[in-house]
C-alpha positions as CSV (number, residue, x, y, z in Angstrom):
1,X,0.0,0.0,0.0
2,X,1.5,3.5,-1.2
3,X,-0.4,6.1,0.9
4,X,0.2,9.9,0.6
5,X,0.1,12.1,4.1
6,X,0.9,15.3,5.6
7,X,1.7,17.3,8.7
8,X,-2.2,17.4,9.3
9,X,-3.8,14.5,7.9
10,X,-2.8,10.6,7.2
11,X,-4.9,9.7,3.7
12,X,-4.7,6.3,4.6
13,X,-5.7,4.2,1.7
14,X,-9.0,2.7,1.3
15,X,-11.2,0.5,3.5
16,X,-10.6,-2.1,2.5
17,X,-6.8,-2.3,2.6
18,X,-6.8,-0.5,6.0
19,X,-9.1,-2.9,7.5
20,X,-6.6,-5.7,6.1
21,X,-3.7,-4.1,8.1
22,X,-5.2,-3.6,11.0
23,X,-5.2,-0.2,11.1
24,X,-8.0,2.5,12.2
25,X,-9.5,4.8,10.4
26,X,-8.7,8.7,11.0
27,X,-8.3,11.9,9.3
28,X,-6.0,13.2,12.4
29,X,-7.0,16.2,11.5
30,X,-5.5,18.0,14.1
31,X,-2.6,15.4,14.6
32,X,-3.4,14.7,18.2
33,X,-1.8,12.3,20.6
34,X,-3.2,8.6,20.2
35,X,-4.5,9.2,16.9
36,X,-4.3,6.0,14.7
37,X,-1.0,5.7,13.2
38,X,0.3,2.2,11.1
39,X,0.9,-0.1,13.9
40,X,3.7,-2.9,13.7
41,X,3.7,-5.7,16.1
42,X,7.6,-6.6,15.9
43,X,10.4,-4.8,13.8
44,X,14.1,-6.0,12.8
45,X,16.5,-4.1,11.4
46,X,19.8,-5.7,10.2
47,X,22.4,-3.1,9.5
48,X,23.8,-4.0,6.2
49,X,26.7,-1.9,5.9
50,X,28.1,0.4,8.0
51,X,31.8,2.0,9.1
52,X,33.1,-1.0,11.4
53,X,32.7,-4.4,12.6
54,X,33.2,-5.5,16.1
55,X,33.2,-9.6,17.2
56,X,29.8,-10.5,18.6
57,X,29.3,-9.9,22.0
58,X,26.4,-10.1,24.4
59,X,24.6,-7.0,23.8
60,X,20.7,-7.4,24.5
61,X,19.0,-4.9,27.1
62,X,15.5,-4.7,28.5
63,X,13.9,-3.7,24.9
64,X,15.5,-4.9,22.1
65,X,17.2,-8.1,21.3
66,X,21.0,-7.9,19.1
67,X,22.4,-10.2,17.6
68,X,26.0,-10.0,15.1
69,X,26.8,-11.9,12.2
70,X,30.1,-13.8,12.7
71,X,32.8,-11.8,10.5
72,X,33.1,-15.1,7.7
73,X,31.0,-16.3,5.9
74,X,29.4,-19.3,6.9
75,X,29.5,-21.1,3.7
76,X,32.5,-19.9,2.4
77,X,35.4,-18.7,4.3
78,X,37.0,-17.1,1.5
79,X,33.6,-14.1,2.0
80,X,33.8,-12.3,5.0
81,X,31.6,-8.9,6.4
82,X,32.7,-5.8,4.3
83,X,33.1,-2.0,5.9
84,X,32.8,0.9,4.1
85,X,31.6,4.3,5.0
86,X,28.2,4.7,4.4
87,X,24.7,3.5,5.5
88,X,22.2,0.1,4.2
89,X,19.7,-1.1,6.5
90,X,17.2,-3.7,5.8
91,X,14.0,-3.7,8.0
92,X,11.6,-6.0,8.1
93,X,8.1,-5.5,10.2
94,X,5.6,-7.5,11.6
95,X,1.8,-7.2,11.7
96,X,-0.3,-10.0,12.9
97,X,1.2,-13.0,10.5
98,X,2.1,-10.2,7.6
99,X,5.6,-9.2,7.1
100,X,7.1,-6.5,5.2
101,X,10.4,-6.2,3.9
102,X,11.9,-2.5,3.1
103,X,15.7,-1.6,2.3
104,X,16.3,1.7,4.1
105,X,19.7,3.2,2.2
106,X,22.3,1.5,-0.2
107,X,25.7,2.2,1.4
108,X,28.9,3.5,-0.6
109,X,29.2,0.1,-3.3
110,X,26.7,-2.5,-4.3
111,X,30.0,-4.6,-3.4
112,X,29.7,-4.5,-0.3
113,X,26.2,-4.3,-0.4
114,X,25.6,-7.4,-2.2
115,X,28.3,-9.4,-0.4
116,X,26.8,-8.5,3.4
117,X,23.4,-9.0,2.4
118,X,24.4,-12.8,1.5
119,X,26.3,-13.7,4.2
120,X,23.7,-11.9,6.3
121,X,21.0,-14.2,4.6
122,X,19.0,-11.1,3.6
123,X,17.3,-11.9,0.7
124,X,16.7,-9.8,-2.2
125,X,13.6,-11.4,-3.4
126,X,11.9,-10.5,-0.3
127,X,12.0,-6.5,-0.4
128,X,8.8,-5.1,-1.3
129,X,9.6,-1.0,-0.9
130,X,12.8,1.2,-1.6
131,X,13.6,4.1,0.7
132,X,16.7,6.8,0.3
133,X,16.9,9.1,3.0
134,X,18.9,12.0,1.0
135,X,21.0,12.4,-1.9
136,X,24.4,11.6,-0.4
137,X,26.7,8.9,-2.5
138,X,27.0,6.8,0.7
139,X,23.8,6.6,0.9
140,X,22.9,5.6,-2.7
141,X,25.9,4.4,-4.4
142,X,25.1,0.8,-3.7
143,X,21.2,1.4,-5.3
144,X,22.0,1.0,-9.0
145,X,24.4,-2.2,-8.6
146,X,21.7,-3.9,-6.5
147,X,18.9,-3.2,-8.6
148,X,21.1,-4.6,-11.8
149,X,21.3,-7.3,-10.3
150,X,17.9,-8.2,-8.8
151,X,15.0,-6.5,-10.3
152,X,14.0,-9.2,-11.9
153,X,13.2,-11.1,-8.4
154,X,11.9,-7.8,-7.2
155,X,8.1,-6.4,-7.4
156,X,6.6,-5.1,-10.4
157,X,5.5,-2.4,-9.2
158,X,8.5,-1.2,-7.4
159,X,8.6,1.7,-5.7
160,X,11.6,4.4,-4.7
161,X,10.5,6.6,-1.7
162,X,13.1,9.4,-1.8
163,X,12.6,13.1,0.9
164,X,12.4,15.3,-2.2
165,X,13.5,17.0,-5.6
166,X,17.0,17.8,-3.9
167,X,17.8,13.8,-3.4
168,X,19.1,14.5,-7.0
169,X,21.1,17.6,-6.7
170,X,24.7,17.1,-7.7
171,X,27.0,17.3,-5.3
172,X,30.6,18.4,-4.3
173,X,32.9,17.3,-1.2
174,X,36.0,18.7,0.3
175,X,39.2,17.0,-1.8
176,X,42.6,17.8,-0.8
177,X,43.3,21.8,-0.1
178,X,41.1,23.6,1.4
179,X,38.4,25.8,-0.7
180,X,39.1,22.6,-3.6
181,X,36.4,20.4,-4.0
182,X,35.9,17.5,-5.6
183,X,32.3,15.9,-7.8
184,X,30.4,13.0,-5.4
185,X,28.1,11.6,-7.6
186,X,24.8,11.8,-8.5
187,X,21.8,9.7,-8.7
188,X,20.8,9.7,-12.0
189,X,16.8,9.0,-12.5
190,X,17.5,7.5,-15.7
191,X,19.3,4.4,-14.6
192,X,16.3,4.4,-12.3
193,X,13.4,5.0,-14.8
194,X,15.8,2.3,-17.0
195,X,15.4,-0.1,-14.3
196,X,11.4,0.2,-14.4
197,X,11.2,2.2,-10.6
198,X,8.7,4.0,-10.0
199,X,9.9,7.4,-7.5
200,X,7.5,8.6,-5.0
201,X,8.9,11.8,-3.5
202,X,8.5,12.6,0.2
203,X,8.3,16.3,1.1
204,X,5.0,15.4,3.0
205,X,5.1,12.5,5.3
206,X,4.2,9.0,3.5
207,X,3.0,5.3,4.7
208,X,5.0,3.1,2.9
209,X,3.8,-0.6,2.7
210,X,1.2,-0.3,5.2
211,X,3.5,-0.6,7.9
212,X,5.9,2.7,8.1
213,X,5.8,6.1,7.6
214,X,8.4,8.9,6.6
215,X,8.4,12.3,8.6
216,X,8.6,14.7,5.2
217,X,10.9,17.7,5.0
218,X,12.1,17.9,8.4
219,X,11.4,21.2,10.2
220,X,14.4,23.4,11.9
221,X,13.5,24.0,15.5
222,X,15.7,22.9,18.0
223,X,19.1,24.3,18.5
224,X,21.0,21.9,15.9
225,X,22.1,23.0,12.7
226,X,23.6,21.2,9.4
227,X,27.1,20.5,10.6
228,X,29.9,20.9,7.7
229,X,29.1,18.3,4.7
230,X,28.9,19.2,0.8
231,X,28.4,21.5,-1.4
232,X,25.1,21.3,-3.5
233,X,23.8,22.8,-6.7
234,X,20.2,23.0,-7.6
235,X,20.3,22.5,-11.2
236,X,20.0,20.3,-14.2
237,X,22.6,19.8,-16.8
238,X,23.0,17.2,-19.4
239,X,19.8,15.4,-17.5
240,X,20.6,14.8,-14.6
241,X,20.3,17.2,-11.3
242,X,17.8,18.4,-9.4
243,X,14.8,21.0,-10.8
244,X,14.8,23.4,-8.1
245,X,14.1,27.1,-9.5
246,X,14.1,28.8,-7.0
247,X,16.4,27.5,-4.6
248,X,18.5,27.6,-8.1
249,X,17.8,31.7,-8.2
250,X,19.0,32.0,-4.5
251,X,22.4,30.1,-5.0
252,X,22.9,32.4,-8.2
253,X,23.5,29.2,-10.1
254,X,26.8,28.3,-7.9
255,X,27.1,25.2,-5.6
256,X,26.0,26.3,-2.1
257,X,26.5,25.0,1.8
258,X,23.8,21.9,1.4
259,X,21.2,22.1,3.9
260,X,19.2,18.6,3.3
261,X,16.3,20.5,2.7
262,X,14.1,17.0,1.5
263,X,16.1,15.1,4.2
264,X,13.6,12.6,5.8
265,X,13.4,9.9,8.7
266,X,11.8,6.5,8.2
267,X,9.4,5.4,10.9
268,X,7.8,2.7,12.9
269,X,4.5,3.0,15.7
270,X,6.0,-0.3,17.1
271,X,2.9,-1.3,19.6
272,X,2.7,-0.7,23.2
273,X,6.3,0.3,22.7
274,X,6.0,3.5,20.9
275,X,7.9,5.3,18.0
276,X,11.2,4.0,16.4
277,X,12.8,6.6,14.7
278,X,15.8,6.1,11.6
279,X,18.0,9.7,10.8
280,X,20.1,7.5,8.5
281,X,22.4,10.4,8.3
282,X,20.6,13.2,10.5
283,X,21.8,16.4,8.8
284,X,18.7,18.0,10.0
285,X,19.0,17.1,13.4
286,X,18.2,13.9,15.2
287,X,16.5,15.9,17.9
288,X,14.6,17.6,15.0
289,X,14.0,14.4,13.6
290,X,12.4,12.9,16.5
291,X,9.9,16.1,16.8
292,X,9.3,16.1,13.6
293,X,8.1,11.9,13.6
294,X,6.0,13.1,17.0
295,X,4.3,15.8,15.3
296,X,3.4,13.9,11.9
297,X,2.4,10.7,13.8
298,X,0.4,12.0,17.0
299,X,2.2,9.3,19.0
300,X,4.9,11.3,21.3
301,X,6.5,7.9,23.2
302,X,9.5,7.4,21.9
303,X,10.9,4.0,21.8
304,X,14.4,4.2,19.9
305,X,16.3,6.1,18.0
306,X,18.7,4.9,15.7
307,X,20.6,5.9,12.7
308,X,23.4,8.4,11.8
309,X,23.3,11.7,13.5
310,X,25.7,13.7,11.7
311,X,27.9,13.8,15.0
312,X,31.6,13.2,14.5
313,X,32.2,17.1,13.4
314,X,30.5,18.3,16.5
315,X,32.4,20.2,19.6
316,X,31.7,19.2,23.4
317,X,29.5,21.7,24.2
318,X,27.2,20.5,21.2
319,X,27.2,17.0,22.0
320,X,26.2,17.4,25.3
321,X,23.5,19.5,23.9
322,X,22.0,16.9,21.8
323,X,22.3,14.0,24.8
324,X,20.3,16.2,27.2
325,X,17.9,17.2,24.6
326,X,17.5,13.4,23.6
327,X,17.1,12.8,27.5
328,X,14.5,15.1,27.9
329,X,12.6,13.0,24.8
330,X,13.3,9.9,27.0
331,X,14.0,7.1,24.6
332,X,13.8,3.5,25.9
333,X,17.0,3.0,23.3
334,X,19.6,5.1,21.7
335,X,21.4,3.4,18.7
336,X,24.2,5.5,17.1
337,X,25.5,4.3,13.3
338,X,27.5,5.3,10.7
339,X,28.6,8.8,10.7
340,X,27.3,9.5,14.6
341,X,30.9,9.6,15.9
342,X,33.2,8.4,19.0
343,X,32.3,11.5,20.7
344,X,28.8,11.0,20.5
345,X,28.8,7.5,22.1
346,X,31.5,8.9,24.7
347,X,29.1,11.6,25.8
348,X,25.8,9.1,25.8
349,X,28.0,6.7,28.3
350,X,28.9,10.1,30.6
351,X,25.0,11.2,30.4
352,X,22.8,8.6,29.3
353,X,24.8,5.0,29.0
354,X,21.7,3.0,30.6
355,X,20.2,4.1,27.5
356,X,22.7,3.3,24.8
357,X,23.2,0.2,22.7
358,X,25.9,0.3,20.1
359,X,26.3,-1.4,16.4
360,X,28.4,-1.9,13.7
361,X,28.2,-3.7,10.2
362,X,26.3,-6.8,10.5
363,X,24.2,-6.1,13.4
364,X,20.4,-7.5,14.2
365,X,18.5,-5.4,15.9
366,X,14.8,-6.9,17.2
367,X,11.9,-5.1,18.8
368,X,8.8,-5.7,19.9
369,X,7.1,-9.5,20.3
């Protein structure tokens, strides 16, 4: 089910298809807390690449259950776990005796992406929805390769949920001197239209498959700000780009400080539990983040937060910020990835460690029954 909704109301499909997932009926018109959100009995999120791997070690707490893929390859010790920078998650959810399968980011290289998700026994065949949470390369450099080499075994119908028009802005990032900068890639939409995908943009927030919802554009209203990243221009040339007018006007045609503006979490009303929140890269915020899947969804319990928070360029004083304002939104669970930082899970062991669980490349993560 591909349903369309925004900061006031949740069009949530038709009766029919509501009633099959369980879900109540609501216009939420005013978005209040309780109101019927999609509601998943159990989610599992295996975190298909990411920056490191650690040996397993015991690492379950009161509310979710981990568990770490040995570095080899079962089947063939010549394949072992692959680390690169960059961000692929595949989450699978549970309502009644319906599952659905969504990949959440592609990482840096279908490489690596391919190789995890076979030692990891994450089947291709399986995913039913697409999700990129911005236009970053290590975010979506894996996406073509993978698709290549599995849309044949994948739906029909399938369906790209990206935050926005600027997912396809070319970018630039810092390369060698300073003030020199260097191309990062683009994802082109017609390797995607190529590959029969269907793009659903995400500036308003969106139930994908019945069983999650994105939070749109994320709004700016915490203390945080877009910590140093890439440049961006908001502009097509020779077809690919993004076609942004007016953001275009404003930057005078040059490549600008990128501020994410389509950037967008990926959500789960887990039940009895409350919200799980994914940043993926949190250049908005992961404090904003979190408000933003609050005000969207109605529910304000927060159950975890997980993801990259955009962390590792951040002074002292700033992390500190963010782990008091995460206190004050009481997660049951903290989860930093990818591009979170050292100085991030430091501070969350002075402040909040009873709170923290960490990951690395071939994690499982399992919530709810």
């Amino acid at each position: 089910m591909k349903t369309r909704l925004d900061r006031r109301h949740f069009l949530l499909g038709s009766a029919a298809v509501v009633a099959q997932m369980g879900l109540a009926r609501s216009s939420l018109a005013n978005l209040l807390p309780g109101s019927s959100v999609p509601t998943v009995d159990a989610l599992t999120i295996r975190v298909l690449t990411d920056s490191s791997y650690d040996t397993p070690r015991p690492g379950n707490n009161k509310w979710v259950k981990v568990k770490r893929t040995g570095f080899i390859s079962s089947k063939d010790f010549r394949k072992a776990i692959h680390n690169e920078w960059g961000l692929a998650l595949a989450l699978e959810s549970r309502v009644g005796d319906r599952t659905r399968n969504t990949m959440l980011d592609y990482g840096y290289t279908p490489e690596a992406l391919l190789n995890n998700m076979e030692i990891m026994g994450v089947d291709a065949a399986r995913i039913e929805n697409l999700v990129l949470s911005h236009g970053h390369y290590d975010h979506f450099g894996g996406l073509i390769g993978f698709l290549q080499k599995n849309r044949a075994r994948l739906p029909a119908d399938l369906t790209l949920y990206v935050g926005g028009e600027d997912n396809f802005c070319n970018r630039k990032t810092a390369s060698g001197a300073p003030g020199h900068f260097a191309d990062w890639g683009v994802l082109d939409r017609r390797e995607l239209a190529a590959l029969n995908v269907k793009i659903v943009q995400c500036e308003k927030p969106t139930v994908v498959g019945g069983h999650a919802f994105t939070t749109g554009s994320i709004t700016r209203r915490s203390f945080e700000r877009v910590l140093p990243n890439t440049l961006v221009e908001y502009s097509v040339k020779e077809g690919i780009g993004c076609d942004m007018p007016a953001a275009n006007e404003k930057a005078k045609g040059q490549f600008v400080a990128d501020e994410h503006v389509h950037e967008h979490g990926t959500c789960f009303n887990l039940k009895d539990r409350g919200l799980v929140v994914i940043s993926s890269c949190g250049h908005a915020g992961i404090v904003n983040t979190v408000l933003q899947a609050q005000e969207v969804s109605g529910v304000k319990k927060i159950h975890a937060v997980l993801g990259g928070f955009h962390l590792f360029p951040a002074v002292d004083d700033y992390l500190k910020r963010t782990v008091a304002e995460l206190k004050s939104l009481d997660p049951d669970v903290v989860i930093p990835l990818h591009c979170s930082g050292p100085g991030f899970v430091t501070t969350m062991r002075e402040m909040l460690a009873d709170r923290l669980v960490t990951s690395t490349t071939g994690t499982e993560f399992a919530f709810g029954a």
